[in-house]
C-alpha positions as CSV (number, residue, x, y, z in Angstrom):
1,X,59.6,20.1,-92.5
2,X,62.6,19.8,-90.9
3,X,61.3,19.6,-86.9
4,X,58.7,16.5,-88.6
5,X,62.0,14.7,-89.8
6,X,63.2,15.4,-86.6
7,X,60.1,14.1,-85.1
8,X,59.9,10.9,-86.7
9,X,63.6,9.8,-85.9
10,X,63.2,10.2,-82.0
11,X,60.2,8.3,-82.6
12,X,61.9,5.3,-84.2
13,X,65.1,5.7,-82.1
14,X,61.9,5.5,-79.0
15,X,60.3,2.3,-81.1
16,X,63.7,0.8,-81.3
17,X,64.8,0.6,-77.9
18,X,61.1,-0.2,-76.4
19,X,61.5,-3.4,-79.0
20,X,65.4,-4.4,-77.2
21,X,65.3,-3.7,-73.8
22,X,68.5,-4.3,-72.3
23,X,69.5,-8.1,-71.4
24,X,68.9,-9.2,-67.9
25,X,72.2,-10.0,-65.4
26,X,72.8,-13.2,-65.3
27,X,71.3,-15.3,-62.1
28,X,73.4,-17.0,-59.7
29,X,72.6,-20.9,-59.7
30,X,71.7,-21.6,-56.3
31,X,74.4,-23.1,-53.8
32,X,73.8,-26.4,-53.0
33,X,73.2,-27.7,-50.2
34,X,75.2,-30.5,-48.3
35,X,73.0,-33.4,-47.5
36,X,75.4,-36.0,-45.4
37,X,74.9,-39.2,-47.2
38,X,75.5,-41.7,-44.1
39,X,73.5,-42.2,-41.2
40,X,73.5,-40.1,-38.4
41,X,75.8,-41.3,-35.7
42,X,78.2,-43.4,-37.6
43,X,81.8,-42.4,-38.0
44,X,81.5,-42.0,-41.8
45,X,79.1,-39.4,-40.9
46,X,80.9,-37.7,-38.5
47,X,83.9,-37.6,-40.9
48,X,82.1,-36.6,-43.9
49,X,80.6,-33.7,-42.3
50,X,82.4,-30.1,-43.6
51,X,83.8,-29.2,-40.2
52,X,85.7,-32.4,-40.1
53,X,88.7,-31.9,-39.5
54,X,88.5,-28.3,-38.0
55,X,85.9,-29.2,-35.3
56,X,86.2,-29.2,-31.8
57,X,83.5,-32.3,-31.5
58,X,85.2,-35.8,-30.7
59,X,83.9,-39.1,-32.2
60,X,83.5,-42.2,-29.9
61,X,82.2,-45.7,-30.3
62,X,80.5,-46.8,-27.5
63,X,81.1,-49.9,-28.3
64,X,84.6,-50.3,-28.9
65,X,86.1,-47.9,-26.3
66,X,84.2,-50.5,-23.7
67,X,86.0,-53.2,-25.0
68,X,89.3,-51.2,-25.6
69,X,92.4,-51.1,-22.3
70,X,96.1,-51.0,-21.4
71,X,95.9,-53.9,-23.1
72,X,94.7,-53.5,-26.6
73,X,95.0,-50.0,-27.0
74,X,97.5,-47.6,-29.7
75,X,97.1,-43.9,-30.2
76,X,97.6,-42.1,-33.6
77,X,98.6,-38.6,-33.8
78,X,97.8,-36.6,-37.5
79,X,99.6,-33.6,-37.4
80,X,98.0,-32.2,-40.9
81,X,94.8,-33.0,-39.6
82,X,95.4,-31.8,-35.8
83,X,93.5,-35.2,-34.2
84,X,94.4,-38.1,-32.5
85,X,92.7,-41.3,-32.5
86,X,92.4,-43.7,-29.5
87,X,92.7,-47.6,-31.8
88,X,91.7,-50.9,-30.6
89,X,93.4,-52.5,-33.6
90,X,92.0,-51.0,-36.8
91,X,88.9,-49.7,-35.1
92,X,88.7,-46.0,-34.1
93,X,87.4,-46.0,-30.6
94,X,87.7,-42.1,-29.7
95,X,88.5,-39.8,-33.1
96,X,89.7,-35.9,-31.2
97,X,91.3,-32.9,-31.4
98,X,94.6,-32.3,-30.4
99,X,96.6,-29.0,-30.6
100,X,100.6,-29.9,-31.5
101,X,103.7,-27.5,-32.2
102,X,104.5,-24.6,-34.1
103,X,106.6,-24.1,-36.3
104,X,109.5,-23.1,-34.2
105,X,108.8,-26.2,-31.4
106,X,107.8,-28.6,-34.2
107,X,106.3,-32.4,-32.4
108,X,108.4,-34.9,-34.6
109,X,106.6,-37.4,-36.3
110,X,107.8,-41.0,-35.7
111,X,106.6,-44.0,-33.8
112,X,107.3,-43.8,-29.9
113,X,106.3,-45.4,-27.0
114,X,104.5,-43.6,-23.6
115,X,107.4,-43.6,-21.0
116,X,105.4,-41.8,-18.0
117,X,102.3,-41.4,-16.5
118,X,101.2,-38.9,-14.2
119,X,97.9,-37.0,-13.4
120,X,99.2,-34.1,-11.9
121,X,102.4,-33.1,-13.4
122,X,103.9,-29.2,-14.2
123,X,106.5,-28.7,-17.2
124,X,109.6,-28.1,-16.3
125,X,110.8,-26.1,-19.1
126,X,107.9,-24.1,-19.8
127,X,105.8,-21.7,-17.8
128,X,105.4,-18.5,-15.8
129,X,107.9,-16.0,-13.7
130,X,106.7,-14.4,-10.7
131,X,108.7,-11.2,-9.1
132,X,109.2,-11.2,-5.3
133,X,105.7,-9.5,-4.6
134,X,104.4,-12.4,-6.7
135,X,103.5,-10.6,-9.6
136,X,103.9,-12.6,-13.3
137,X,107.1,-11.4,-14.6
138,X,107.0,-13.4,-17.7
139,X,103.7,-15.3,-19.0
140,X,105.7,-17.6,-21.3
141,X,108.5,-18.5,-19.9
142,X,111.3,-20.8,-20.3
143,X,113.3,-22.3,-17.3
144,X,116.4,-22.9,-20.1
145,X,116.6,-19.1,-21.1
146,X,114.5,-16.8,-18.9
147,X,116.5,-15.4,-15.7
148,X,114.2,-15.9,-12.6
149,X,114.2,-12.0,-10.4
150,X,115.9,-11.9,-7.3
151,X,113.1,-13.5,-4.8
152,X,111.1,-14.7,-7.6
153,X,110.4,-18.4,-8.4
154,X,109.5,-19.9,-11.9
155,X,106.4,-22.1,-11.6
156,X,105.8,-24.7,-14.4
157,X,102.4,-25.2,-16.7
158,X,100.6,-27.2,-15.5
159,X,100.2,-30.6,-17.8
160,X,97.5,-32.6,-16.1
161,X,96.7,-36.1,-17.6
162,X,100.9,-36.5,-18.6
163,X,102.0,-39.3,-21.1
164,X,105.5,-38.8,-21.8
165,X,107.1,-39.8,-25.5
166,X,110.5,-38.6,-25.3
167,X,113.0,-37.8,-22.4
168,X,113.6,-34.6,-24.0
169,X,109.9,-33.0,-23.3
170,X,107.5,-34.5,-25.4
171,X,104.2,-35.8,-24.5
172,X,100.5,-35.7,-24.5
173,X,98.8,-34.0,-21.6
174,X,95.6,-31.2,-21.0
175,X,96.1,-28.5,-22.5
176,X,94.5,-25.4,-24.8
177,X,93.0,-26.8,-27.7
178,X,93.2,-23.9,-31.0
179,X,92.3,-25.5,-33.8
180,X,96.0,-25.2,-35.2
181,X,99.5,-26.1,-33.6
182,X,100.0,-24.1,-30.5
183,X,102.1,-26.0,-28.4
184,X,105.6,-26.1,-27.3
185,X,106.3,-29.6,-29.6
186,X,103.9,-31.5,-26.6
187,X,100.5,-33.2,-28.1
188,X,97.6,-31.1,-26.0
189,X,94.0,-32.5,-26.1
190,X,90.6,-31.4,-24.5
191,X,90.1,-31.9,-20.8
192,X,87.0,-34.3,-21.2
193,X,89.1,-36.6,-23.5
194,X,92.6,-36.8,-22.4
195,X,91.6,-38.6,-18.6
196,X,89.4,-41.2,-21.0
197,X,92.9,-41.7,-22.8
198,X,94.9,-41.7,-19.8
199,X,92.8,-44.4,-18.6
200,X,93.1,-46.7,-21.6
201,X,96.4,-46.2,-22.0
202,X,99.6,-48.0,-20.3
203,X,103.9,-47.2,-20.4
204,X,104.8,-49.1,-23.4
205,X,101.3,-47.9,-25.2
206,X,102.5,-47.2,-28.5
207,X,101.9,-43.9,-30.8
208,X,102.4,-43.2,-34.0
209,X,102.6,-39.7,-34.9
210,X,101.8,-38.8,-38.6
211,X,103.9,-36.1,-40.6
């Protein structure tokens, strides 16, 4: 009698769960995915893209760097954003990436105007120490605080492309571009930009730089 009562509760208890099988984990709705909503090509596009600011890519209008010069042209400098932007007016002829100082060499925002041009120019503050056999002594050097070895020489990075804002060291020039601040205060861009800014560009040019 017993091992029947026994029986027929595991059989409901079986009954039971067969009739409330456990509830299902909940799905995952599908990520969306981005669909740019302006036409290829266009500067809205370029900007709205996800990578924008953080790319490496540069944005030019054909149309208004041909018509932009010495002349016409102004330079803005975002330093939250880490890009510069060649203006003819309002118009953005070149939007690109620039690499600007850390924390400890911050580049001052303000509103300056380029001093100096030159193509080939080394830094005079910043660079490499060789010893006498011409070994580097010291990768990153400074020409202010680093002591130079007894037949060594201190030779300067070089800054190709230089357009000087302040007397004191700042300016824009080739340079690594990290998609962060990595320079010594000085405004570095991309080697196949900075010679198109160069050439638009004049001493008086002015640039804004953006805090």
């Amino acid at each position: 009698m017993k091992v029947s009562i026994l029986l027929s509760f595991a059989l409901a208890l079986l009954i039971s769960s067969c009739a409330t099988p456990p509830p299902a984990p909940p799905t995952q709705a599908a990520k969306p995915v981005f669909k740019n909503p302006h036409p290829p090509g266009t500067y809205a596009h370029f900007k709205a893209e996800p990578s924008y600011p953080k790319t490496s890519n540069s944005y030019r209008n054909h149309e208004v760097l041909a018509r932009t010069n010495a002349e016409n042209s102004r330079i803005v400098i975002s330093l939250p954003l880490q890009r510069a932007f060649l203006m003819n007016g309002d118009e953005v002829a070149i939007d690109y990436a620039v690499s600007t100082g850390t924390s400890t060499h911050p580049t001052p925002p303000g509103n300056y105007k380029i001093l100096e041009k030159i193509v080939d120019k080394r830094s005079n503050l910043y660079g490499k120490i060789y010893d006498a056999d011409g070994n580097v002594h010291k990768s990153d050097a400074s020409s202010r605080k680093d002591t130079v070895p007894e037949g060594g020489k201190f030779v300067g990075a070089a800054m190709p492309y230089w357009m000087r804002l302040t007397w004191s060291g700042i300016g824009m020039h080739v340079g690594r571009v990290p998609r962060y601040p990595a320079s010594h205060a000085c405004i570095r861009g991309q080697s196949h930009i900075v010679p198109i800014i160069y050439s638009k560009v004049k001493i008086g040019t002015p640039v804004t730089i953006q805090g």
